[in-house]
C-alpha angles and dihedrals in degrees: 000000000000087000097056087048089056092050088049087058100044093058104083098204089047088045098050093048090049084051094049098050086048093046086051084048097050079056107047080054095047092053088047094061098041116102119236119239113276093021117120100222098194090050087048092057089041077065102043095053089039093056095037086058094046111093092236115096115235113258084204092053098105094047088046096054088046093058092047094250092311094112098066090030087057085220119166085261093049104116086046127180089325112094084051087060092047080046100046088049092052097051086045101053085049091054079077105041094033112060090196085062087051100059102053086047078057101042094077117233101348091050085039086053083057110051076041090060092042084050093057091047094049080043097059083034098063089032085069095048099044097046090044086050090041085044091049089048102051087047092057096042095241092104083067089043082252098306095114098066089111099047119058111218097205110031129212116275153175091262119063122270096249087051094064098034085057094051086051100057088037083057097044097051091039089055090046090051087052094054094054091058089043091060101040089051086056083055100044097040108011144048125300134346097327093208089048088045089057107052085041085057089047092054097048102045088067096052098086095055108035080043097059082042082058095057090035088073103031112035132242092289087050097041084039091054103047088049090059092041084049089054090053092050094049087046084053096046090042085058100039099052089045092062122109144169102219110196110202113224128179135204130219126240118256143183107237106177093306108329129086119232135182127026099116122110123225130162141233112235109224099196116214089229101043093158094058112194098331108097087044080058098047089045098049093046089053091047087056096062108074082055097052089042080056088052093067094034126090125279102201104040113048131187136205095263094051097041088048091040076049099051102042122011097039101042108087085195090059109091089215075061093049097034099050086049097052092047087050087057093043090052095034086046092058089043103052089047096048082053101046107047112045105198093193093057093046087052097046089044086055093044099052087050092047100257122141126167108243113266096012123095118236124268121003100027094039086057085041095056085045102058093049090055098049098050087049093058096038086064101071091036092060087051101055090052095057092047091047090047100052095044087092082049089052096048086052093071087046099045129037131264096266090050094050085050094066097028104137105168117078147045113014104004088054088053099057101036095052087045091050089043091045096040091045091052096049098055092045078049081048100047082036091055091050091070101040095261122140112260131229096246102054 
């Protein structure tokens, strides 16, 4: 593997494009630690500290973690990648329910440039909505879970309040909008998905503090033991991710002027986890709305509905908490797939080029096998992603809160971390191959 490494970096196209997606990520750093205009830093840390010590979880952890630590610290990269992916999983769940957007998802690159620019105006859209509500909230001290109430985020000045709320949101969705063009340079001119390579670098980026406060709380054994259960996650995930049905298809020989085309056989890889990370995603964005309903209800006066929403639906150490997530994966997980893979499109497509899968008739039963298929192998994804989500939940009822605050290393953050890594080294084994170099993977 160091070998391959040295070969990457003796090929001078290969090694500027592994400069230039370091450089981009030097400066997508750079942007999450910088302090928006208006914001006291040092009171903002005051709350943080003050909220990490406290013994109620963040809602606002996993979003946090996302944007590498820029959400609580209110930086110009704050809002992070993380409106473009909202805004990438609306357009395509309207793909389905708005045939305009169907036929330029059928029209090949130009249609694909125009669902890409619509993305990029939902993007700035949702950008606005979510900095002004994160700016609300910081204001208010929710954002901190109440631990802020000391500490003012956006001080008294000269200039009038509005002034500098406004130039906060300006900063937020300017930062966002320059995220997104960060990550689309490191695809255009760099290695791997650029928006995938940033959250990856997000993520990562948080796993050397909140892992020494990990072993902080719990001692070297305890701190020992959760980085070898981690290894054997990430083995899991590795394997898991790797897996594939392949159904084999061939396609009949025709005349074609004077050439001969078809007759080769191919397959078409089914993957275990077809869904990828999106229904830990959906599931985790409905749990957090009973929290945030608690947020606008009233605290001393409860009623039935919020002390029951309290007990059972907000509480990551309650199993009515665990088990209502893991069957959300398990039903988001079918949806998003059924949504995604049309059977009845990839067997009319093989049947108009002359394909056909050995021992099943063309069209209908074609779809029809595929189908089956499909759901078999959803059913064990599905539930792989539900096991791999609630292991932080589980660890929750082994480690204490502040622990689980800064937990890491399991569900949705493993997920995405093991399929960049896996995506990025495939495509520097692809560029490697090319030139006869050995790959990483082999």
């Amino acid at each position: 593997m160091l070998s391959a490494f040295v070969s990457a970096f003796k090929t001078p196209d290969l090694r500027k494009k592994i400069l230039f997606t370091l450089g981009i990520i030097a400066l997508y750093r750079l942007g999450a630690t910088l302090p928006s205009p208006g914001v006291s830093y040092g009171n903002v840390q005051k709350c943080i500290t003050a909220m990490e010590s406290g013994a109620e979880n963040g809602v606002f952890t996993l979003l946090n973690l996302f944007s590498g630590g820029a959400l609580l610290s209110l930086s110009v990269f704050a809002l992070g990648i993380m409106p473009y992916i909202t805004a990438s999983i609306i357009l395509q769940l309207l793909t389905v329910v708005i045939p305009r957007l169907e036929q330029l998802r059928k029209e090949g690159q130009s249609g694909q440039a125009k669902i890409t620019q619509y993305t990029r105006y939902l993007t700035l859209g949702l950008a606005v909505l979510q900095s002004s509500a994160f700016v609300a909230l910081a204001r208010s001290g929710q954002l901190f879970q109440g631990a802020c109430d000391e500490f003012p985020i956006v001080p008294n000045t000269a200039l009038p309040q509005w002034v500098t709320l406004t130039a906060l949101v300006v900063t937020m969705t300017a930062g966002t909008g320059v995220v997104m063009w960060l990550g689309e340079l490191i695809t255009d001119r760099g290695v791997g998905n650029g928006m995938s390579v940033l959250i990856f670098t997000s993520i990562a980026a948080r796993l050397p503090s909140e892992g020494w406060q990990l072993k902080e709380s719990k001692g070297w054994w305890g701190f020992v033991g959760v980085l070898a259960l981690v290894v054997v996650v990430i083995a899991l995930v590795v394997y898991i991710e790797q897996a594939q049905r392949r159904i084999p298809v061939q396609y009949a020989k025709r005349m074609v002027g004077r050439r001969m085309y078809g007759g080769t056989s191919t397959y078409i890889p089914l993957k275990v986890n077809q869904a990828g990370v999106i229904p830990v995603i959906f599931a985790s964005s409905l749990l957090y709305l009973p929290t945030l309903a608690l947020q606008f209800m009233d605290q001393n006066n409860p009623g039935t509905v919020q002390i029951w929403l309290r007990d059972y639906l907000t509480v990551p150490s309650k199993w009515s908490y665990i088990l209502l997530y893991f069957v959300m994966i398990i039903f988001f997980t079918y949806f998003y797939v059924s949504i995604t893979f049309n059977p009845t499109e990839i067997a009319d497509n093989m049947k108009k080029y002359g394909g056909f899968v050995p021992g099943i008739r063309p069209g209908k039963p074609t779809a029809d096998y595929l189908d089956f298929i499909l759901s078999r192998i959803t059913l064990p994804g599905a539930f792989y992603l539900g096991i791999i989500a609630i292991l932080p939940n589980l660890f929750f009822i082994w480690l204490d809160s502040q622990a689980y605050q800064n937990f890491p290393f399991g569900g949705t953050a493993v997920l995405i971390m093991v399929g960049v890594g896996l995506e990025t080294v495939k495509q520097i084994e692809s560029q490697l191959m090319q030139r006869s170099y050995e790959g990483f993977l082999r």
